[in-house]
C-alpha positions as CSV (number, residue, x, y, z in Angstrom):
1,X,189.2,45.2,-44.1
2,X,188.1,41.5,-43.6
3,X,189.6,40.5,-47.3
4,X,192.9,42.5,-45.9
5,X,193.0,40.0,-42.7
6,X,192.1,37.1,-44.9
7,X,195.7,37.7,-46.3
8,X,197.3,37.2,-42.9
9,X,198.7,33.5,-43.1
10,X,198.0,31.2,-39.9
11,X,201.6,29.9,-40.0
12,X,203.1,33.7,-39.6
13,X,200.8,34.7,-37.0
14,X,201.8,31.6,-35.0
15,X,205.5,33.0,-35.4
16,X,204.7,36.2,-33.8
17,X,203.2,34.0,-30.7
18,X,206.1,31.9,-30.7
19,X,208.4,34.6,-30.9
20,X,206.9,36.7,-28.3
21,X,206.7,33.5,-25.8
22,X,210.3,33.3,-26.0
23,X,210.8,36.9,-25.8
24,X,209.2,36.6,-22.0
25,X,212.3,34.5,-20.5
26,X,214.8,36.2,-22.8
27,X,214.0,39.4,-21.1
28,X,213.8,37.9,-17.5
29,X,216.8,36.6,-18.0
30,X,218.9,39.5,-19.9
31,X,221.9,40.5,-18.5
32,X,224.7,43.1,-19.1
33,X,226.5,40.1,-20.8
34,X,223.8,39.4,-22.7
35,X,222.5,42.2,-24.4
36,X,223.7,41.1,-28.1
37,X,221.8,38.1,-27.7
38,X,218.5,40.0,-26.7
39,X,219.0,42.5,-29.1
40,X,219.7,39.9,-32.0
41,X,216.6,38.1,-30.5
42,X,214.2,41.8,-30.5
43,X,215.0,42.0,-34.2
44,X,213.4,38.6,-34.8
45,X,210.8,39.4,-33.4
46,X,210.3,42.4,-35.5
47,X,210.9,40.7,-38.2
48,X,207.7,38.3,-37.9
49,X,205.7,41.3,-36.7
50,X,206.6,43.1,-40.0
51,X,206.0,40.0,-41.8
52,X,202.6,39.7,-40.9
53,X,202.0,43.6,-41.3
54,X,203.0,43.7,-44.8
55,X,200.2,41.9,-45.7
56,X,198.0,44.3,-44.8
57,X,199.9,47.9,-45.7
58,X,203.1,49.1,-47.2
59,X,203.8,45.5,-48.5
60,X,207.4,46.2,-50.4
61,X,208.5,48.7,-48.0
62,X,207.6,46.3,-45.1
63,X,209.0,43.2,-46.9
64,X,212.3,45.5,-47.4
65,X,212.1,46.0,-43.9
66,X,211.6,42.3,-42.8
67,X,214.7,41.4,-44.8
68,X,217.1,44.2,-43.3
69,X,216.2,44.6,-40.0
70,X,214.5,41.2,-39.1
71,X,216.8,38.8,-40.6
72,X,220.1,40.3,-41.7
73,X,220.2,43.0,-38.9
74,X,219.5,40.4,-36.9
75,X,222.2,37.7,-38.1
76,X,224.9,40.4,-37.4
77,X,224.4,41.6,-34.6
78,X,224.1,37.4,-33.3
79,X,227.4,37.0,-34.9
80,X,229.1,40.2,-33.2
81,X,227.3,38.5,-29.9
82,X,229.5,35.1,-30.6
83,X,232.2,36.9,-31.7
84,X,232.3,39.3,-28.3
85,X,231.4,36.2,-26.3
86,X,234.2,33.7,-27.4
87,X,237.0,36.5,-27.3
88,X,235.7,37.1,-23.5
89,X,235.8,33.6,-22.8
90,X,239.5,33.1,-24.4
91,X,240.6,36.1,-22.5
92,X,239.0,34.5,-19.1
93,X,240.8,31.4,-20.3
94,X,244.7,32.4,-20.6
């Protein structure tokens, strides 16, 4: 078990604390208008969670896992956030 920990990388488990910081006012502030955003920004956070995980057990599945739902899950549902939130704001516009 302590050989499997020694795998963990400092770098990734400083991620997870950074991302889970910045989870605390994304939630606070979270909004019906917002929910994209915190969505896109959950899925980064499960993303470095499964990144440090998959050093320990179930490395490819996890690493297959990382890549779907932590990054590219993540980079659509922020671009279906901008693209909702810049039609809103033309349509408020005209």
């Amino acid at each position: 078990m302590a050989s499997e920990l020694a795998a963990l990388d400092p770098k990734e488990l400083i991620l997870v604390v950074i991302a889970f910081v910045g989870l605390v006012p994304v939630l606070l502030l979270s909004s019906s208008r917002s929910k994209l955003f915190t969505g896109g920004y959950v899925l980064l956070c499960v993303g470095a969670v499964v990144t440090n995980l998959e050093a320990v057990v179930l490395g490819d599945v996890l690493n297959v896992v990382e890549h779907a739902v932590g990054i590219a899950a993540a980079g659509v549902v922020f671009f279906v956030a901008a693209y909702t939130r810049r039609r809103r704001v033309l349509a408020e516009g005209e």
